[in-house]
N, CA, C and O atoms as a MOPAC input file, in Angstrom:
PM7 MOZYME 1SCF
protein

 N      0.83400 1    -1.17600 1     0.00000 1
 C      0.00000 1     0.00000 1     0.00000 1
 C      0.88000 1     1.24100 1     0.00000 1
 O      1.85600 1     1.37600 1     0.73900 1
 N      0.41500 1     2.23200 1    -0.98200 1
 C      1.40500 1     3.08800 1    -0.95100 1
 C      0.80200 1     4.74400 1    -0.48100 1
 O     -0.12300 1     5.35400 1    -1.01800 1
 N      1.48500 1     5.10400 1     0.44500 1
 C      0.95900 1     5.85200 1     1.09300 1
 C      1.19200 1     7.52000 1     0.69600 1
 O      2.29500 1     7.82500 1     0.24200 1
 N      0.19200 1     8.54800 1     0.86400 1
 C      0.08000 1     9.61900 1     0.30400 1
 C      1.08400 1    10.23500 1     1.52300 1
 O      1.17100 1     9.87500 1     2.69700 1
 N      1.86700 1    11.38500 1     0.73600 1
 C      2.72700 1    12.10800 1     1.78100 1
 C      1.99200 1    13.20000 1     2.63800 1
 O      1.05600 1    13.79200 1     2.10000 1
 N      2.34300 1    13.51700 1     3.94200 1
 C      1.91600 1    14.09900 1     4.66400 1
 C      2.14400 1    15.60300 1     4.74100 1
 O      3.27900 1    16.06900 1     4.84300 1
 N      0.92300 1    16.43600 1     4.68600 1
 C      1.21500 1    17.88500 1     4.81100 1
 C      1.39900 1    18.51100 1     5.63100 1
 O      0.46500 1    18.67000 1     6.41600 1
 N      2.96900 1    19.35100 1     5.95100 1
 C      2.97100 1    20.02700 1     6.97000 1
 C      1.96100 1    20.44100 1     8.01200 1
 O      2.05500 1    20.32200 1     9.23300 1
 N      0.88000 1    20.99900 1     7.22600 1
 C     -0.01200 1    21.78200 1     8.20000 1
 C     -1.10100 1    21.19800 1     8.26100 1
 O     -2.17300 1    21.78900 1     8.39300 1
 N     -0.95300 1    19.81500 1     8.16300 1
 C     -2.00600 1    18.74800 1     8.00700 1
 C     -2.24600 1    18.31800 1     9.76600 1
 O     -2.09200 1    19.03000 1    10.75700 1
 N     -2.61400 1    17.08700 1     9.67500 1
 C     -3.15600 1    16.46100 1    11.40400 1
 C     -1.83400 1    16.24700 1    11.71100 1
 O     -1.02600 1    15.58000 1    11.06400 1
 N     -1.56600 1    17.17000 1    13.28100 1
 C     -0.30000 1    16.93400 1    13.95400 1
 C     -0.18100 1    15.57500 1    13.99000 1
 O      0.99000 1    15.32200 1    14.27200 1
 N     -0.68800 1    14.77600 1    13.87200 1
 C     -0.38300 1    13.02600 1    14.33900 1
 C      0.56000 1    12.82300 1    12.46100 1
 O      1.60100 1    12.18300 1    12.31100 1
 N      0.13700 1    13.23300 1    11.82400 1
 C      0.99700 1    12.95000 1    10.50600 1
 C      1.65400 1    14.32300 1    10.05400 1
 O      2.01000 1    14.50300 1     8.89000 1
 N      1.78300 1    15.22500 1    10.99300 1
 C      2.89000 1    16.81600 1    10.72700 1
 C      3.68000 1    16.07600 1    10.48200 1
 O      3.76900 1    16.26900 1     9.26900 1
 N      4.55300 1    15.13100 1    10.76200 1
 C      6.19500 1    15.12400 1    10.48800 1
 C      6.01100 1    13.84100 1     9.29800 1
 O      6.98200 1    13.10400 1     9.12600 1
 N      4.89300 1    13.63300 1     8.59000 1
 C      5.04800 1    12.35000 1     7.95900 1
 C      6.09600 1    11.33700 1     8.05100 1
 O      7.15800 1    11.61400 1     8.60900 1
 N      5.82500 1     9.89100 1     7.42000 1
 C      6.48700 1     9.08100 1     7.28500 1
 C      7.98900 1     9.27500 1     7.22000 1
 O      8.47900 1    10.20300 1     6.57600 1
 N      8.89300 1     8.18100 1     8.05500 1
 C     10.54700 1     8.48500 1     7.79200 1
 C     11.20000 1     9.06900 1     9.24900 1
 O     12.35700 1     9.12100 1     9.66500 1
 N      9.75800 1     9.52700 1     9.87700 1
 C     10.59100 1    10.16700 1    11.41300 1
 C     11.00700 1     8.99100 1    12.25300 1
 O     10.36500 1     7.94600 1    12.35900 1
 N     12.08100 1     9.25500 1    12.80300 1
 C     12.76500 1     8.26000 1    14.04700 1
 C     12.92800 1     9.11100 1    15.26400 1
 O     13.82400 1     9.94100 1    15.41700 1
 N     11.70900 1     8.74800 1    16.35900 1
 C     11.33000 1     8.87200 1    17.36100 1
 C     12.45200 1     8.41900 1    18.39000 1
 O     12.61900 1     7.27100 1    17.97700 1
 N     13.17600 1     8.53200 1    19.26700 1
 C     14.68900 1     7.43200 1    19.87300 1
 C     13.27700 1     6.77300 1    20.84000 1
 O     12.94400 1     5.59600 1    20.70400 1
 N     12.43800 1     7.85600 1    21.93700 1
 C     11.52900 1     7.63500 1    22.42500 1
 C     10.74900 1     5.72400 1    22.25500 1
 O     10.61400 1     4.83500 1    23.09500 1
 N     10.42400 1     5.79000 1    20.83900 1
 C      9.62800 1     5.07200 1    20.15300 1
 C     10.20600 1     3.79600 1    20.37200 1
 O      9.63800 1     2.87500 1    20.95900 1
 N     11.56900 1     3.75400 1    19.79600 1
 C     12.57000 1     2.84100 1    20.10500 1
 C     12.23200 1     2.16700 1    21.17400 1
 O     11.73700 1     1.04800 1    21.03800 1
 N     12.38700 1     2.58900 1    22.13800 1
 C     12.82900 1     2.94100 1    24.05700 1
 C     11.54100 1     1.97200 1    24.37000 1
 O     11.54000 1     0.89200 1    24.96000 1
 N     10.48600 1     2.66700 1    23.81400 1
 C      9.27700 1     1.40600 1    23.75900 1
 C      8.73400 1     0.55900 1    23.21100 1
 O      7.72700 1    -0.05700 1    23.56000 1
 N      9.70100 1     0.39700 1    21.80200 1
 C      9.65400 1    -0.99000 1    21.33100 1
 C      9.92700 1    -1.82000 1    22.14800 1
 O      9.23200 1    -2.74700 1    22.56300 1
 N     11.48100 1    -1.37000 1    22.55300 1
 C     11.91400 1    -2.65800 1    23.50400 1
 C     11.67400 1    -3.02900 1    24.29200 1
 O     12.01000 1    -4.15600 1    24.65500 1
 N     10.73200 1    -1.97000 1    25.14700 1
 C     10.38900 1    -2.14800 1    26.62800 1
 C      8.90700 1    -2.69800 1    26.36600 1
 O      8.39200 1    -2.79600 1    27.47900 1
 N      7.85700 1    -3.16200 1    25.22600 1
 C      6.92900 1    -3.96900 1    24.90500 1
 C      7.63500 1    -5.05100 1    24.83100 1
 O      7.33100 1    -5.98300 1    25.57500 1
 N      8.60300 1    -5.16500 1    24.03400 1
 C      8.74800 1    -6.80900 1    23.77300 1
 C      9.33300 1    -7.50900 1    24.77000 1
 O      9.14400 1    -8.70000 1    25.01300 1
 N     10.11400 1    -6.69000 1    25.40200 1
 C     11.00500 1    -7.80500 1    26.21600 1
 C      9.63400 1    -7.68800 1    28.16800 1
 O      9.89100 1    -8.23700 1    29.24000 1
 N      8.58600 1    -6.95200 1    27.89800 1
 C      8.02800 1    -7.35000 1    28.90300 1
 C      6.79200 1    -8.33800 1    28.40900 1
 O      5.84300 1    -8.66700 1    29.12100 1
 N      6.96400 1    -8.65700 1    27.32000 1
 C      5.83500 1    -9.90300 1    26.59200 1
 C      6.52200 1   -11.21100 1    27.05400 1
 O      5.92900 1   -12.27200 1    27.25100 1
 N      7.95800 1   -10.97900 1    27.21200 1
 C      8.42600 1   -12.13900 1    28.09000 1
 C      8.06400 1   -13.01400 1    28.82700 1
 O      7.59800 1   -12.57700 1    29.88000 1
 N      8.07900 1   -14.52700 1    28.69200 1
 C      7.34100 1   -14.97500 1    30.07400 1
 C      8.53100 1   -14.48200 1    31.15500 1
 O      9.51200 1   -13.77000 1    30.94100 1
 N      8.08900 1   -15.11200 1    32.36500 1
 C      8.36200 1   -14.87500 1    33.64000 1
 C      9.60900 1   -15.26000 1    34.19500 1
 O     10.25700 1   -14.62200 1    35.02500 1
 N      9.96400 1   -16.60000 1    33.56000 1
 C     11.27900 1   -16.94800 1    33.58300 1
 C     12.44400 1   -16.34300 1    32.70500 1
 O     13.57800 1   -16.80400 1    32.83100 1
 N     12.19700 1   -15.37500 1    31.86800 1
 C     13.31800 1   -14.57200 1    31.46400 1
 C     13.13800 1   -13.26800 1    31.49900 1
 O     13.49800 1   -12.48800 1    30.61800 1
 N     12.42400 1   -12.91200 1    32.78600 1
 C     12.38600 1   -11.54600 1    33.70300 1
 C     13.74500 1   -11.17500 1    33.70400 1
 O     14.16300 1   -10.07600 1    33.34100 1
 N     14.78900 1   -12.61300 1    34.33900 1
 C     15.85700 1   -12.24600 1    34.91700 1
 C     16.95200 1   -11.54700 1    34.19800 1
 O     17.85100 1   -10.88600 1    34.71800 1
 N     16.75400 1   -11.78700 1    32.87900 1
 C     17.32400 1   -11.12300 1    31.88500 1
 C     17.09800 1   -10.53100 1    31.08400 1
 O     17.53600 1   -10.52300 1    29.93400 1
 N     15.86800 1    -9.53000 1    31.92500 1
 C     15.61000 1    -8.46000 1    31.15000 1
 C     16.12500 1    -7.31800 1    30.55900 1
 O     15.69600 1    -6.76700 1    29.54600 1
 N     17.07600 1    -6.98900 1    31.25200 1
 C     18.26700 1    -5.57700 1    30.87400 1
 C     18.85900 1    -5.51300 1    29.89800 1
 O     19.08900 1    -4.62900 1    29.07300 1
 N     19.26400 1    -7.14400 1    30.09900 1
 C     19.87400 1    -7.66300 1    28.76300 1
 C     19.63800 1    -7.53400 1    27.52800 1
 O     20.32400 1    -7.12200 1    26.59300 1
 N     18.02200 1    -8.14500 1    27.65300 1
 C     17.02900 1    -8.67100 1    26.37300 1
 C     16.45800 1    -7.17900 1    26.12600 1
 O     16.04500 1    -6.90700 1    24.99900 1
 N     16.42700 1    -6.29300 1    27.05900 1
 C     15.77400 1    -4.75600 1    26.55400 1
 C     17.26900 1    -4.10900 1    26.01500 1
 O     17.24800 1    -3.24300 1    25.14100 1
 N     18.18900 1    -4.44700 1    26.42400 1
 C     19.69700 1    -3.72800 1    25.42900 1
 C     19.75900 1    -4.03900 1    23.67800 1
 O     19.72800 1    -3.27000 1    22.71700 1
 N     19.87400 1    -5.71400 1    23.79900 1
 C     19.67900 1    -6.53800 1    22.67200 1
 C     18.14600 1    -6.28900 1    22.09000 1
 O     18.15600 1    -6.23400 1    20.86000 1
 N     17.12000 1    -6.16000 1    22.54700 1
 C     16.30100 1    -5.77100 1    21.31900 1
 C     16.37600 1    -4.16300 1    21.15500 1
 O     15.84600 1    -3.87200 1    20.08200 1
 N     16.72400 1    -3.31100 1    21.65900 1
 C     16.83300 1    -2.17100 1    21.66600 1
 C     18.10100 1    -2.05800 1    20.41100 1
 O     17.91100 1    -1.32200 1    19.44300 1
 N     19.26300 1    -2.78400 1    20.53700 1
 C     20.22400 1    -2.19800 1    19.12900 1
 C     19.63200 1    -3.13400 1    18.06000 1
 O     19.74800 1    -2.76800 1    16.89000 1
 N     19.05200 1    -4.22500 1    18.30600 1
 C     18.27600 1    -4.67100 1    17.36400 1
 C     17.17200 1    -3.87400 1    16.63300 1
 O     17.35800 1    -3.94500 1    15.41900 1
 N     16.66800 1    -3.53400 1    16.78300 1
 C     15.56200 1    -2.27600 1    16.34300 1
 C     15.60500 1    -1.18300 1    15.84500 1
 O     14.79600 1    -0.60300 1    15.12100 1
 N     17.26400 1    -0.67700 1    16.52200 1
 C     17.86000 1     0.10800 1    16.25600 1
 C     18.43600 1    -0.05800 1    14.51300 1
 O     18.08900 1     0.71300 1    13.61800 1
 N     19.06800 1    -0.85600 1    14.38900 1
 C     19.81800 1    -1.80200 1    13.28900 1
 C     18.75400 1    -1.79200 1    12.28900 1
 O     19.08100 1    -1.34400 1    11.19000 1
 N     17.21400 1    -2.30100 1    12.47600 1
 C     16.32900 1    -2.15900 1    11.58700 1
 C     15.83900 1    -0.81500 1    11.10400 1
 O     15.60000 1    -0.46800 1     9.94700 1
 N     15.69800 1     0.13800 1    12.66500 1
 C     15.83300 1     1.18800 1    11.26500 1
 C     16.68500 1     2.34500 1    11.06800 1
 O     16.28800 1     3.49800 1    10.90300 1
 N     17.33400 1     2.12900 1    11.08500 1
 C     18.74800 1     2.72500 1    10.47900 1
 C     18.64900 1     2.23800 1     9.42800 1
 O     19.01700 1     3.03300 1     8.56300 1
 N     18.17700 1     0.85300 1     8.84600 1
 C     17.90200 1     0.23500 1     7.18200 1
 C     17.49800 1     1.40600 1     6.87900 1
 O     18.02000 1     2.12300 1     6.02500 1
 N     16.58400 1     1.66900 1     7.52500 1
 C     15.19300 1     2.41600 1     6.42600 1
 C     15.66900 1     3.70200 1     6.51200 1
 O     14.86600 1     4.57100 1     6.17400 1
 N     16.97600 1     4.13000 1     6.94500 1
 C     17.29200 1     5.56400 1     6.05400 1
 C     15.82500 1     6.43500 1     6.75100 1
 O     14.91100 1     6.90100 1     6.07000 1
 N     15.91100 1     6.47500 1     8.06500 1
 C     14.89100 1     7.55300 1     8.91600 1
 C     15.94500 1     8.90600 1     9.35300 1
 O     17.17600 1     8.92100 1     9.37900 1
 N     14.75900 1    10.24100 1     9.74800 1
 C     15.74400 1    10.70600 1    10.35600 1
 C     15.48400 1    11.42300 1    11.24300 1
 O     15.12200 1    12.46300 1    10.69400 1
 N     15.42300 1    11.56500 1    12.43100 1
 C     15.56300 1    12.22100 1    13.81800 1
 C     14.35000 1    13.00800 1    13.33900 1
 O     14.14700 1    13.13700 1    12.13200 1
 N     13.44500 1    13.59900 1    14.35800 1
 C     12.89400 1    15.02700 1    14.51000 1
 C     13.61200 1    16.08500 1    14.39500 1
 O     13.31900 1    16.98900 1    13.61300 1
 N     14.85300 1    16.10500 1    15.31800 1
 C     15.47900 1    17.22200 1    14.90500 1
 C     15.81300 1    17.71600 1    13.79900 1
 O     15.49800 1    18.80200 1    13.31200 1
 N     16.65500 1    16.66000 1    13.27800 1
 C     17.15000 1    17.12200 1    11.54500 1
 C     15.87500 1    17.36000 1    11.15500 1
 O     15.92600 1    18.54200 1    10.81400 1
 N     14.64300 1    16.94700 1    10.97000 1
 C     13.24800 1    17.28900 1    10.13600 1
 C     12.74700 1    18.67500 1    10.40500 1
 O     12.38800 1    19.52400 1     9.58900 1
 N     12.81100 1    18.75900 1    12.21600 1
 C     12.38200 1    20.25100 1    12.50600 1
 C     13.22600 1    21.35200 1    11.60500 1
 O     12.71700 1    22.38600 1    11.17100 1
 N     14.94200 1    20.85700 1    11.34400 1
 C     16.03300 1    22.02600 1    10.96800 1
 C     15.57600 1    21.76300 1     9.56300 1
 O     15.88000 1    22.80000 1     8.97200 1
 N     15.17200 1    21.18100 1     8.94600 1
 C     14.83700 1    21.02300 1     7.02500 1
 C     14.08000 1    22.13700 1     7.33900 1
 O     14.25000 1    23.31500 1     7.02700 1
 N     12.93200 1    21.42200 1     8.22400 1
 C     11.52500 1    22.43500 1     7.77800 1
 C     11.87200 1    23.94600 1     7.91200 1
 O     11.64900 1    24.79500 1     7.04900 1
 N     12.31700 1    24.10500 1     8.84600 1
 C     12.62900 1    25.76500 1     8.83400 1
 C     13.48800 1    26.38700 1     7.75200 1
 O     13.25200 1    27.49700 1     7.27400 1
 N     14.76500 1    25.40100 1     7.30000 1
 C     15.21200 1    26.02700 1     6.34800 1
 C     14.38200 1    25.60400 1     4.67100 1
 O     14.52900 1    26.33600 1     3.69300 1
 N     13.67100 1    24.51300 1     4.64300 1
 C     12.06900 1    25.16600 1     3.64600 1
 C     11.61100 1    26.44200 1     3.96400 1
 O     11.96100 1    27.44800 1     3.34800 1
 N     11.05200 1    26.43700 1     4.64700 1
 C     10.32800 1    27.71300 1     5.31500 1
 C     11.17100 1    28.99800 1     4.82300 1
 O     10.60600 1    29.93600 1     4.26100 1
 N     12.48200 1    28.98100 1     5.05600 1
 C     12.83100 1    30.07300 1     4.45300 1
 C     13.04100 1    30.56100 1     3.02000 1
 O     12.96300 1    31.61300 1     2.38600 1
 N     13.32200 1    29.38300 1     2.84100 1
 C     13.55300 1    29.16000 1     1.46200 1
 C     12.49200 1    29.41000 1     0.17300 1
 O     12.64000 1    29.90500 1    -0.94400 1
 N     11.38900 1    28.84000 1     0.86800 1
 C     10.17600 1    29.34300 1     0.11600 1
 C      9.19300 1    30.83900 1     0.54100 1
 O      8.06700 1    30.97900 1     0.06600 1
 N      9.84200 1    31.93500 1     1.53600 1
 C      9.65800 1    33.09400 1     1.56700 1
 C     10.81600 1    33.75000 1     0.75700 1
 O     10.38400 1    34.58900 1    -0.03400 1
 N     11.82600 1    33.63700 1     0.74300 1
 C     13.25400 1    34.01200 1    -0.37400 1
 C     12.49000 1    33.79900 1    -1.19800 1
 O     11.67700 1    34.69400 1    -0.96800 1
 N     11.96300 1    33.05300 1    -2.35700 1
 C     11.48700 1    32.46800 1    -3.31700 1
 C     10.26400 1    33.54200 1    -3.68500 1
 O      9.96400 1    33.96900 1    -4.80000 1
 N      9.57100 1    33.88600 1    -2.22200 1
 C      8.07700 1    34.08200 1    -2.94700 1
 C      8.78600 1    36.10400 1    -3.19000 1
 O      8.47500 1    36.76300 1    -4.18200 1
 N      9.53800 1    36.56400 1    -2.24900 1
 C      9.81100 1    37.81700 1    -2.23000 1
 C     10.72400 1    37.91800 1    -3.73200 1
 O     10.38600 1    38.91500 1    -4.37000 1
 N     11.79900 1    37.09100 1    -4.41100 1
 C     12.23800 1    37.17300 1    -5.18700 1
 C     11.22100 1    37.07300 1    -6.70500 1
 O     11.41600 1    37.61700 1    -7.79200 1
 N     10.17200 1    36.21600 1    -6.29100 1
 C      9.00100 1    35.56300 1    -7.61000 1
 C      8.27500 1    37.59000 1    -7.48700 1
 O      7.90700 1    38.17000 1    -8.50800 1
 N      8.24900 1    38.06100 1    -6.51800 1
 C      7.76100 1    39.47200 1    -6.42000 1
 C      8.64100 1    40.48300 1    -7.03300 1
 O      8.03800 1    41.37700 1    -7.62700 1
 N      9.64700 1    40.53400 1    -7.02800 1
 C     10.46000 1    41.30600 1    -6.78600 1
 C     10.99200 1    41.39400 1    -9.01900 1
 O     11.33200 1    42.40400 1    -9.63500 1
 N     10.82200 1    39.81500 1    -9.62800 1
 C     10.59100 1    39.86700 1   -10.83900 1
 C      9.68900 1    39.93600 1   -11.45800 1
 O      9.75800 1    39.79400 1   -12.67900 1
 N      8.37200 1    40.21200 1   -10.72800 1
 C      7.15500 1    40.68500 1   -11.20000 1
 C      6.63000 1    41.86900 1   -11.36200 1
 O      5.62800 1    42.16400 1   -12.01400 1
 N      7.73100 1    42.93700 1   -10.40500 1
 C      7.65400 1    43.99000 1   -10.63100 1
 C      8.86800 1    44.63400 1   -11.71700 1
 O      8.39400 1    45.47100 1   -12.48500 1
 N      9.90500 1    44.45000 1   -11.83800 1
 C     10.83000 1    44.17800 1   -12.70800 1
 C     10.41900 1    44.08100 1   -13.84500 1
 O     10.81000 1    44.93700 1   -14.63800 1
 N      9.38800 1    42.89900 1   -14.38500 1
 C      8.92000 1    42.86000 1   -15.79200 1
 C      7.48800 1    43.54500 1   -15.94900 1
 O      6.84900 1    43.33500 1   -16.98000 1
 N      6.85300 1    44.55300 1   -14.70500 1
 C      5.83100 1    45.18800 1   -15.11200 1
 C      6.77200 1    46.55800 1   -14.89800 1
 O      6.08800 1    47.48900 1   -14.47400 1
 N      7.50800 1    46.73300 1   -15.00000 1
 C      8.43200 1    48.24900 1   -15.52300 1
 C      8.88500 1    48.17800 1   -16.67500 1
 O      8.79400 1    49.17200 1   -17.39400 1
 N      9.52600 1    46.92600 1   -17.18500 1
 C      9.63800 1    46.88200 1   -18.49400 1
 C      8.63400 1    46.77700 1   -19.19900 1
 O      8.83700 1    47.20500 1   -20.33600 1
 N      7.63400 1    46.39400 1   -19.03000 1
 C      6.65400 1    46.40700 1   -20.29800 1
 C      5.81500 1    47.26900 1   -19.90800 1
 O      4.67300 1    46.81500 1   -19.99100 1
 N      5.86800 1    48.66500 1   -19.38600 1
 C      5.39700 1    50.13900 1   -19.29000 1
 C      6.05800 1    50.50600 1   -20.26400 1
 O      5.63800 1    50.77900 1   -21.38800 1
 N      7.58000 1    50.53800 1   -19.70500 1
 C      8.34800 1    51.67200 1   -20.45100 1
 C      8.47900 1    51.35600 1   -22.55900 1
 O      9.06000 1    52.17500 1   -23.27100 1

């Protein structure tokens, strides 16, 4: 299924669309699975929450995700980038309505 990309100013639950890596998220992958544990490998839980934790880790690092932070620092420098853009798209609109006065 292929999924439509998410708009900035769309539902905060999909603001940062697909590709974000939460560390958080991580933190509770591991801490679901390794407490699905039965009871007898309680004792090595620290363990089994380390090991599925770089395990998970390892998976997505595949997938080429990237932090909130780096996403928050894109978006702002979009953000600027497309006010530069809109003042410059102005700035040759007035430019070519002087030339085609004169």
């Amino acid at each position: 299924m292929v999924r439509p990309a998410a708009r900035l100013d769309a539902n905060p639950a999909l603001r940062y669309g697909y590709g974000m890596l939460d560390p958080k998220f991580l933190d509770d992958i591991a801490r679901r699975l390794s407490g699905a544990m039965p009871p007898a490998a309680k004792a090595a839980q620290v363990d089994l929450e380390k090991n599925l934790r770089a395990a998970t880790r390892v998976v997505f690092d595949k997938m080429d995700l990237v932090t909130r932070e780096e996403f928050d620092v894109q978006s702002k420098v979009l953000a600027r980038s497309r006010a530069k853009l809109e003042q410059l798209e102005k700035q040759v609109a007035e430019l070519e309505a002087r030339l085609l006065k004169d």
